[in-house]
C-alpha positions in Angstrom: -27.1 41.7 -10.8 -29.3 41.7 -7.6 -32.7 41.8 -6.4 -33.8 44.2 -3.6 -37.0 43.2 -1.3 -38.3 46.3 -0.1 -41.0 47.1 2.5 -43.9 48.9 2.8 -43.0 52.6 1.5 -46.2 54.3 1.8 -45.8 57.5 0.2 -42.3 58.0 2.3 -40.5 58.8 -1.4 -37.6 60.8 0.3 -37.0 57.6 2.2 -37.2 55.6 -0.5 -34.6 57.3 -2.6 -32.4 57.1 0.3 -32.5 53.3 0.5 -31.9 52.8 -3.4 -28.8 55.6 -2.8 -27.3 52.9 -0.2 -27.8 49.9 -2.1 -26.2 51.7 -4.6 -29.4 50.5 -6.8 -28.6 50.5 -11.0 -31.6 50.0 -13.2 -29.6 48.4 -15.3 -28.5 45.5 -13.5 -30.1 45.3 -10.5 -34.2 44.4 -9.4 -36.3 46.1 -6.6 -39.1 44.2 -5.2 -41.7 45.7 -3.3 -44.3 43.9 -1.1 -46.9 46.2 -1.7 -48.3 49.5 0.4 -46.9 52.1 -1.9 -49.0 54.6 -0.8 -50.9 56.6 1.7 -50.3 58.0 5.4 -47.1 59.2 3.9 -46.0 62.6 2.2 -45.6 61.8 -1.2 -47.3 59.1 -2.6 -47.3 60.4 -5.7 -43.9 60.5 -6.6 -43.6 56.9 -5.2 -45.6 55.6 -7.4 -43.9 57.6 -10.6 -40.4 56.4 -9.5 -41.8 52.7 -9.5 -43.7 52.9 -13.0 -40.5 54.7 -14.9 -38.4 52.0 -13.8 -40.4 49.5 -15.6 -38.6 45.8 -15.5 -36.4 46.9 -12.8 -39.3 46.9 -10.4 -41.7 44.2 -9.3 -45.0 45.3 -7.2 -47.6 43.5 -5.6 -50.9 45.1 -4.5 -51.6 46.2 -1.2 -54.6 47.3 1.0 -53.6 50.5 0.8 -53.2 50.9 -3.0 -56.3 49.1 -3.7 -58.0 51.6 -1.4 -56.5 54.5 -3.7 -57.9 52.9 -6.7 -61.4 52.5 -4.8 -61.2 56.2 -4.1 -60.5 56.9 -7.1 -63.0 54.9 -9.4 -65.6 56.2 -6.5 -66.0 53.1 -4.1 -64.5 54.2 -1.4 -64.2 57.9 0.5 -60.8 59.2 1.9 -60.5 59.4 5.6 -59.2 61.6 8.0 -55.7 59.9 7.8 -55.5 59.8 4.3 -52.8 61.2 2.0 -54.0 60.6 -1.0 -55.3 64.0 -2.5 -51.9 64.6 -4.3 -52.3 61.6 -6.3 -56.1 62.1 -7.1 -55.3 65.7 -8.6 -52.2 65.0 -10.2 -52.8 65.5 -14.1 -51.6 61.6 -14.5 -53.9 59.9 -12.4 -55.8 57.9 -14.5 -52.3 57.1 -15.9 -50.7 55.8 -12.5 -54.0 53.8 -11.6 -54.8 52.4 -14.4 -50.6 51.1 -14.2 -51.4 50.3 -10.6 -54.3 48.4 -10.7 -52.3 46.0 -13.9 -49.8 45.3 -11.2 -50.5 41.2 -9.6 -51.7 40.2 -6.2 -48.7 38.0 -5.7 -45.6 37.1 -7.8 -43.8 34.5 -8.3 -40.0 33.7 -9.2 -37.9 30.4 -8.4 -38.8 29.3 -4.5 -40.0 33.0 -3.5 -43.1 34.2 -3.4 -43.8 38.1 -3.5 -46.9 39.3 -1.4 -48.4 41.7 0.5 -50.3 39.8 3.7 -49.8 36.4 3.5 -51.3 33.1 2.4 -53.7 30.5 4.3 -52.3 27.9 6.0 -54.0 25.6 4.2 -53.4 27.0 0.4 -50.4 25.5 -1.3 -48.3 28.0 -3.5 -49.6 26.5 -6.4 -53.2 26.9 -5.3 -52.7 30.5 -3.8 -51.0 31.7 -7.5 -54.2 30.5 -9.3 -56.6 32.5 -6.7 -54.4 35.3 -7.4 -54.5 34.9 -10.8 -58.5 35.0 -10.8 -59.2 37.8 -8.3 -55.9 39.9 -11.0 -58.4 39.2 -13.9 -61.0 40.6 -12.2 -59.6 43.4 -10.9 -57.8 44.2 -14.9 -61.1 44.0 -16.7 -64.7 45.2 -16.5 -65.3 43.6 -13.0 -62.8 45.8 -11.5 -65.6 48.0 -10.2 -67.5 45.2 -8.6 -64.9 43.3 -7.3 -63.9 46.8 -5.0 -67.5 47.5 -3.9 -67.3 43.9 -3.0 -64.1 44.4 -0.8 -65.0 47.7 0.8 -65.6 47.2 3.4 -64.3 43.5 4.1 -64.3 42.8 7.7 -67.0 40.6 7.1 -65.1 38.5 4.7 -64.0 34.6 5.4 -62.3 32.6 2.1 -64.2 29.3 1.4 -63.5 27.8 -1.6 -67.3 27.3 -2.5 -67.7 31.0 -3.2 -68.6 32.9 -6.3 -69.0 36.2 -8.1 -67.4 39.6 -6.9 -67.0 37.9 -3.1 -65.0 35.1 -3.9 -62.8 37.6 -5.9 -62.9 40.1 -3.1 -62.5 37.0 -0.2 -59.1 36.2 -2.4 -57.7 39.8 -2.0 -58.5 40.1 1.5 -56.4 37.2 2.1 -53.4 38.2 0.2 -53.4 42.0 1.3 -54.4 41.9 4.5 -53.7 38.4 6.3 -52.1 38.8 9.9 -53.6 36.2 12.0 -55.8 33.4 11.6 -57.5 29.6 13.0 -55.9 26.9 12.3 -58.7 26.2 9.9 -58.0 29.4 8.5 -60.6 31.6 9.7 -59.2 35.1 9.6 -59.1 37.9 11.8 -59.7 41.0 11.0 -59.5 43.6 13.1 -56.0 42.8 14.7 -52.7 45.0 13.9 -50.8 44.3 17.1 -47.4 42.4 17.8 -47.8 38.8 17.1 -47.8 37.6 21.0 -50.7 39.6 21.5 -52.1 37.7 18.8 -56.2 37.2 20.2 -57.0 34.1 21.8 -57.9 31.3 19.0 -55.1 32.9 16.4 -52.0 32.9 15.0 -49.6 34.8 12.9 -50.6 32.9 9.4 -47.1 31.9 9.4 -47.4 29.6 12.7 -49.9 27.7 11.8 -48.6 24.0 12.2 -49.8 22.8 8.8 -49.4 25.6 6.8 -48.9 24.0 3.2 -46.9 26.5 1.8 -43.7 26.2 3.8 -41.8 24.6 1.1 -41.3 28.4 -0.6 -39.8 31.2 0.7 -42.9 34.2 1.5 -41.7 38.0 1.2 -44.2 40.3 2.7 -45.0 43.1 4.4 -48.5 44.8 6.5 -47.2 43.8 10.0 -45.8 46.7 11.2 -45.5 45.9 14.7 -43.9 42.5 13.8 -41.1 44.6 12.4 -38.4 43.3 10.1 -38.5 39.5 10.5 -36.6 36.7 9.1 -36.3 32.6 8.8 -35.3 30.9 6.4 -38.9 30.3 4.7 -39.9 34.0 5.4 -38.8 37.0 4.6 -41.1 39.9 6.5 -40.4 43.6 5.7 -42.9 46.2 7.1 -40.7 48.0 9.5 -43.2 50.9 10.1 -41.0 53.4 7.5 -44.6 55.6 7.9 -44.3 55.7 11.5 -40.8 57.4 11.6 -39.2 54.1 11.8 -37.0 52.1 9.2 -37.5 51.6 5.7 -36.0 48.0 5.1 -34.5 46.1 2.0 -32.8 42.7 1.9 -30.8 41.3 -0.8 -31.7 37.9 -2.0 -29.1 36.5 -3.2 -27.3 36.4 0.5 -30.2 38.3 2.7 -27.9 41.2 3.8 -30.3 43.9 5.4 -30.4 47.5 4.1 -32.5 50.2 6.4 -32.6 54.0 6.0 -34.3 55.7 9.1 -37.5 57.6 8.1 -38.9 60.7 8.9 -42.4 60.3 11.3 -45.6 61.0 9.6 -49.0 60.0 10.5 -49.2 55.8 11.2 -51.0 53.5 9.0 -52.7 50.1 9.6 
């Protein structure tokens, strides 16, 4: 038995089912976690996220930005833009069916000394701490505040974490965080505009990961949503966005001896 970390897919299902082909992936035996990012920018998200769902406990999925913008979409929050590729899933008889499966799915997971999500965690939030924000803001988002808590997010450049909020932004502060962390203060105050390579990282901030203090270095972080970071690996991190949707790699890593997997993908229109 082994477990597959996989990276941002973003609707590249062709790509996707190549990388399962060459890790020789059996339901059966083996596990697939993905950091999130399933869909949009690329062909077929909905087949993505059809593969995931019918392979039930042989896949693990955090959320995303970019899923949690397909289920604002869909519940009427949020409009698609030009870049969008999300029309397939929104007229797809089974759509209520996938997002109500999508939106059940946790903002970060846990198992043993790894930690499974999509952006990153505060420097100053210890694991323990960042599972039990996660675990509010996933309440929220599975019961009647699910509508709320998405108005709330979108947009959320405006959003900074502090732990006296309440209501739909402290929910919606605790997603940003986890789906769409890159850089940061050393106090933690995020940015939230910047998608670039971590050295060109604006003045004041730092990849989340660098911060000196950071009080969850004790685990090991999978994630994804850095793109132009690119496939990137310590031994307390484990990054996987490889920029599949921008025609280059779609990455998995095994954990029980990190041996890298990559299929090259097709180009399609970029993401952020």
């Amino acid at each position: 038995m082994a477990t597959y970390a996989i990276g941002d897919v973003q609707g590249c299902y062709a790509s996707l089912r190549q990388l399962t082909e060459a890790i020789r992936f059996t339901p059966q035996q083996d596990r697939l976690w993905f950091v999130g990012d399933l869909v949009n920018r690329g062909p077929d998200s909905l087949h993505v996220l059809r593969y995931i769902r019918e392979l039930g406990p042989a896949a693990v999925t955090v959320l995303g930005n970019h899923d949690l913008f397909l289920l604002a979409v869909a519940d009427g929050v949020a409009s698609l833009r030009r870049d969008d590729t999300l029309a397939q899933v929104l007229e797809a008889p089974d759509c209520r069916e996938l997002t109500t499966w999508l939106r059940q799915q946790p903002l970060l997971y846990r198992e043993g000394r790894y930690v499974l999500v999509h952006a990153g965690l505060l420097p100053h939030w210890t694991v323990d701490e960042a599972q039990e924000l996660a675990t509010e803001a996933e309440t929220a988002l599975r019961s009647d505040q699910f509508s709320v808590t998405l108005r709330a997010l979108h947009p959320s450049g405006h959003l900074q974490w502090t732990p006296d909020l309440t209501g739909p932004v402290r929910l919606a502060s605790i997603t940003k965080v986890l789906t769409r962390l890159r850089t940061c203060s050393d106090s933690g105050v995020m940015e939230s505009s910047f998608s670039g390579p971590p050295k060109l990282a604006p003045h004041g901030f730092h990849p989340w990961f660098d911060i000196p203090t950071r009080r969850s270095a004790s685990a090991t972080i999978v994630f994804g949503h850095w793109a132009a970071m690119g496939l990137h690996l310590t031994s307390n991190l484990i990054a996987l966005d490889s920029g599949c949707v921008y025609g280059r790699h779609l990455t998995a890593v095994r954990l029980e001896d990190r041996k890298v997997f990559q299929v090259r993908c097709e180009a399609t229109r970029g993401a952020k």
